[in-house]
Backbone as a printed PyTorch tensor [residue, N CA C, xyz], in Angstrom:
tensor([[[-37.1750,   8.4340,  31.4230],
         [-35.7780,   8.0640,  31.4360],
         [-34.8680,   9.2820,  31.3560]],

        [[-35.2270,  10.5520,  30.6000],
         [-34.6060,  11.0390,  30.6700],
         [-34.0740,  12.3010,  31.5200]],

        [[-35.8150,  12.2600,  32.6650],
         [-35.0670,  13.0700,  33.6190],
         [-34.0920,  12.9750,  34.8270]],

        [[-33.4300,  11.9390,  34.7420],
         [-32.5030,  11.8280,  35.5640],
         [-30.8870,  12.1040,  35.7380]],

        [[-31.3570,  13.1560,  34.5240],
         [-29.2800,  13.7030,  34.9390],
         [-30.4090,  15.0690,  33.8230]],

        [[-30.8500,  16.2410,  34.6500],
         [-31.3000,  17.4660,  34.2990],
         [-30.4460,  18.2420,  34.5640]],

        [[-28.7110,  18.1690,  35.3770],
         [-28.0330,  19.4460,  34.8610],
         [-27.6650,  18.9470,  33.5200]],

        [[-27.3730,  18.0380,  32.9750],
         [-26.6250,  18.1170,  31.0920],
         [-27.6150,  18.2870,  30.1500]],

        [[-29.0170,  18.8380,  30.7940],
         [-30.1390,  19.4840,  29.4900],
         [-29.5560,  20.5920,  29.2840]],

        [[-29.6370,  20.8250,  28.1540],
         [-28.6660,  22.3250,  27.7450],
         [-27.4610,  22.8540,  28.2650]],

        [[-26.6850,  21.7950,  28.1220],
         [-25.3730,  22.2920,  28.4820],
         [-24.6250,  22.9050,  27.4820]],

        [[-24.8380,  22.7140,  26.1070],
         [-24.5160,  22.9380,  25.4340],
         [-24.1940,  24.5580,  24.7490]],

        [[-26.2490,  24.6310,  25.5620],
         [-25.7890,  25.9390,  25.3820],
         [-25.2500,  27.1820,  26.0480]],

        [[-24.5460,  26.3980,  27.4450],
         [-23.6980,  26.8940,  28.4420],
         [-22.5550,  27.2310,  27.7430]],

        [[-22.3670,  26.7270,  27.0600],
         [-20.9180,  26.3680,  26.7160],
         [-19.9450,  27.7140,  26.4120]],

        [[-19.1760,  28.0430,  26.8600],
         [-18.2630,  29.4490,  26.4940],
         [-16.9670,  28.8610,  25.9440]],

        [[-16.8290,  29.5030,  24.9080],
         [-15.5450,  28.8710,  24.2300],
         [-14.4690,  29.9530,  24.7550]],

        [[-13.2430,  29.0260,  25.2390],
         [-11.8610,  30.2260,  25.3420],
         [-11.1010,  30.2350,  24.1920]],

        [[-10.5820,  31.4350,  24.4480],
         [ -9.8310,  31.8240,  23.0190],
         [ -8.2420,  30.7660,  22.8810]],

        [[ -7.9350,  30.9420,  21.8170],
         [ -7.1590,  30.0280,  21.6500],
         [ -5.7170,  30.9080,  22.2110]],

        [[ -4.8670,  29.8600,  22.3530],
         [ -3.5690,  30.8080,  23.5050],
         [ -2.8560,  31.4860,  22.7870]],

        [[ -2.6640,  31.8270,  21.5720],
         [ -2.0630,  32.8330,  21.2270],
         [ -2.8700,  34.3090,  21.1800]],

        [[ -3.9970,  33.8500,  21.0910],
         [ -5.3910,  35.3010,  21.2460],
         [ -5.1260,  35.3980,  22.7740]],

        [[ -5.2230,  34.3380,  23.6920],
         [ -5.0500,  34.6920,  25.5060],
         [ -3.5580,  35.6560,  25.7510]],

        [[ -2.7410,  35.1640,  25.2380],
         [ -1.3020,  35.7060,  25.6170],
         [ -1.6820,  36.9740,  25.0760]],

        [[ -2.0440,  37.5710,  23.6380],
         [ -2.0660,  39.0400,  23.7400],
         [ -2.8990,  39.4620,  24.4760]],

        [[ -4.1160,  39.0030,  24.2670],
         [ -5.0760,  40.1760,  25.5500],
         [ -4.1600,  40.2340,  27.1840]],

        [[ -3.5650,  39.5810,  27.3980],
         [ -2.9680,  39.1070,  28.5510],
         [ -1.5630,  40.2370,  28.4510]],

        [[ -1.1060,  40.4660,  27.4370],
         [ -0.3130,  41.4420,  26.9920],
         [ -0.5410,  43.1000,  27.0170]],

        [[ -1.6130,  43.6060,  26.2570],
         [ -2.5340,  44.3630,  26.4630],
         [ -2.8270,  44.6490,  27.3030]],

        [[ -2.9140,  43.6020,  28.3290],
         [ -3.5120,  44.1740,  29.5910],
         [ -2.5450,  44.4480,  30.4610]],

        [[ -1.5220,  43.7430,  30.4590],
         [ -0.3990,  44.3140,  31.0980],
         [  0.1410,  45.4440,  31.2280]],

        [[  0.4980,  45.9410,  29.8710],
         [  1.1520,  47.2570,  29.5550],
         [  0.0440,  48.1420,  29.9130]],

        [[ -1.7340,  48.3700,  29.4520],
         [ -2.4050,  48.9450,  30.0780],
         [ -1.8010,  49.6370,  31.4440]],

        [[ -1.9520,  48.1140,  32.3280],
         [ -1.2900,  48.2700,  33.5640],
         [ -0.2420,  49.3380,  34.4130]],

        [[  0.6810,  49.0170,  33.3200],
         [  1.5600,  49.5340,  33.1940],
         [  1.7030,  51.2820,  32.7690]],

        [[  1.2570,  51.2740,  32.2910],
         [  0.9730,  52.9420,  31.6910],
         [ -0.1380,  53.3990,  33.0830]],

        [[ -0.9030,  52.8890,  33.3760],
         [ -2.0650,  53.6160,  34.6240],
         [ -1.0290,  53.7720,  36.1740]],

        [[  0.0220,  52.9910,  35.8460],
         [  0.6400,  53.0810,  37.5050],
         [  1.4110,  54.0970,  37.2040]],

        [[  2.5650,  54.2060,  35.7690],
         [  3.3740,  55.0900,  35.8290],
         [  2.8090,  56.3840,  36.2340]],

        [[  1.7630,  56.6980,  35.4060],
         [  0.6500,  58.0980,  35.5430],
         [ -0.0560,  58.0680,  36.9050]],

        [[  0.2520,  57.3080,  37.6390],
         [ -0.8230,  57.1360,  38.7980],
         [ -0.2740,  58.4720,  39.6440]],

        [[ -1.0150,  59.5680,  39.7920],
         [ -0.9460,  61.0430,  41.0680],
         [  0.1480,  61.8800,  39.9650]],

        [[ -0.0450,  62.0490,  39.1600],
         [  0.7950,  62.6550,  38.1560],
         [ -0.6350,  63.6650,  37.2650]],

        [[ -0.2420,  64.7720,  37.1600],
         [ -1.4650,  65.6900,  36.6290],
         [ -0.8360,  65.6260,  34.9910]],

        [[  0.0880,  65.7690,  34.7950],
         [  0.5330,  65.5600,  33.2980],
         [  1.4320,  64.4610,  32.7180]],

        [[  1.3980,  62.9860,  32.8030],
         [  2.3020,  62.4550,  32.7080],
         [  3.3420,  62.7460,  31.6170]],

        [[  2.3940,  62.6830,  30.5560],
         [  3.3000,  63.3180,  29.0190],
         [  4.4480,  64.0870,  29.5060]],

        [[  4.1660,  64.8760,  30.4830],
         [  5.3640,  66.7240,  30.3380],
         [  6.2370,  66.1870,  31.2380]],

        [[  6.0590,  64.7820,  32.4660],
         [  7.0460,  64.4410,  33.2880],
         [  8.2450,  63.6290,  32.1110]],

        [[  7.3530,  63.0210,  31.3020],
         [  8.0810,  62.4200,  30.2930],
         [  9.2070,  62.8790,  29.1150]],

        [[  8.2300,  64.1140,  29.2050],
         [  8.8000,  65.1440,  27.8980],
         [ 10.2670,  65.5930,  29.1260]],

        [[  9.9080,  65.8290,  30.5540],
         [ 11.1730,  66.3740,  31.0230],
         [ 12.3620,  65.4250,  31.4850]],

        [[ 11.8170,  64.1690,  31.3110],
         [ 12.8910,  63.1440,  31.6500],
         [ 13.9340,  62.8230,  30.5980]],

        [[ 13.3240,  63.0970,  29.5250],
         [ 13.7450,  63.2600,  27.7240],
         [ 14.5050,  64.2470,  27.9560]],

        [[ 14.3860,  65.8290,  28.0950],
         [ 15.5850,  66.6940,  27.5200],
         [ 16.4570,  66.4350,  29.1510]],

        [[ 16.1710,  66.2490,  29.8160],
         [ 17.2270,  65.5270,  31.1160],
         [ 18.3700,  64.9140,  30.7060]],

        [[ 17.6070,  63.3390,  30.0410],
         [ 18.4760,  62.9190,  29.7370],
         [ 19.7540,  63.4920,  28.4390]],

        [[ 19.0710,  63.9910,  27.5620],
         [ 19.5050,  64.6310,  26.7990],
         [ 20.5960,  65.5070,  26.5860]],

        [[ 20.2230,  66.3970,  27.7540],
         [ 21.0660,  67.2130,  27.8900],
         [ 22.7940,  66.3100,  28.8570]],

        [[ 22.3240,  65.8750,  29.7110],
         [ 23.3900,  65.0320,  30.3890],
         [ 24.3580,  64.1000,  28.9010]],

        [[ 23.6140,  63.9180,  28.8240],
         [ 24.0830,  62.9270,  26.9640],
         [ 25.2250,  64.1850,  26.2930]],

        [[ 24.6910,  65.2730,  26.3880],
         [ 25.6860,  66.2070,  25.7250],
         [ 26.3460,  66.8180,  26.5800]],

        [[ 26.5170,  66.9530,  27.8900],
         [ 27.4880,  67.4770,  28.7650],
         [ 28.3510,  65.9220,  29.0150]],

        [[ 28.2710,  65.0070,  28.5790],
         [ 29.3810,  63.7220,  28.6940],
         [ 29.8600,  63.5900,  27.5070]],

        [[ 29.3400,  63.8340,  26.1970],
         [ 29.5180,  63.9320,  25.2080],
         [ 31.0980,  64.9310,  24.9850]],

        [[ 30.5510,  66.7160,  25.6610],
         [ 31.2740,  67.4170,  25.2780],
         [ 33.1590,  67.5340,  26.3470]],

        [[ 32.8100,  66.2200,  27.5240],
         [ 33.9320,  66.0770,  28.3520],
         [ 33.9380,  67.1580,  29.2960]],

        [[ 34.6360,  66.6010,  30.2000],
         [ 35.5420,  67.6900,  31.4980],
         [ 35.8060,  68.8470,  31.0970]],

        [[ 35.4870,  69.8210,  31.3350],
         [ 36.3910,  71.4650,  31.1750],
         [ 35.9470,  71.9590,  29.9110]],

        [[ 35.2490,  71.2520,  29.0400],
         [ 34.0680,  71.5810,  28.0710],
         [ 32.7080,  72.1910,  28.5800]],

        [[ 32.3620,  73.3680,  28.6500],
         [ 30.9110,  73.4050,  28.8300],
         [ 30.4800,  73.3450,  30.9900]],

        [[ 31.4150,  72.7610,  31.2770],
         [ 31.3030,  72.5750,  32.8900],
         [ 32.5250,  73.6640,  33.4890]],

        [[ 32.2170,  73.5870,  34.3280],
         [ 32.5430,  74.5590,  35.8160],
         [ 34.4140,  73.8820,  35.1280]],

        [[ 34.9290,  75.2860,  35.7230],
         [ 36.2950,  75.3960,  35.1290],
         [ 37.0150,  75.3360,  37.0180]],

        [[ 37.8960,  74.4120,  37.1340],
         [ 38.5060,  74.6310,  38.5280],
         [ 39.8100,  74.9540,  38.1150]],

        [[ 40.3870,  76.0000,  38.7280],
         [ 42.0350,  76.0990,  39.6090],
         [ 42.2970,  75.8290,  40.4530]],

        [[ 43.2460,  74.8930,  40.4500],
         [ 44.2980,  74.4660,  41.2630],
         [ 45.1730,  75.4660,  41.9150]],

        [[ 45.3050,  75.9070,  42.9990],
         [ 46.4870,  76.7880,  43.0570],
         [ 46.1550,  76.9530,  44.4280]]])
């Protein structure tokens, strides 16, 4: 009798449990930003130092708007 349904012999121990959805959403998170960090760096030999130079870039622009017109910038005459 009972060999007539032989795929549900040991199904049980088929069985793979998924994680529950707040464990899915972070790995799913994780993996994103992963993502995310491998493209920014993607053909870049140092990403860090492109980073480090986008930082005093901005930085510096931050303090030449900071210090205004005719502060620190190119002085014009009119005349």
């Amino acid at each position: 009798m009972g060999g007539c349904l032989p795929c549900l012999q040991g199904q049980a121990d088929d069985y793979i449990e998924t994680p529950d959805p707040e464990e899915r959403r972070q790995q799913m998170l994780e993996a994103a930003e992963k993502r995310q960090q491998a493209n920014e760096s993607r053909g870049l030999k140092d990403p860090e130092g492109v980073k480090r130079a986008q930082k005093r870039k901005a930085e510096a622009e931050e303090k030449a708007n900071i210090a205004g017109p005719g502060e620190g910038g190119l002085k014009w005459q009119m005349g």
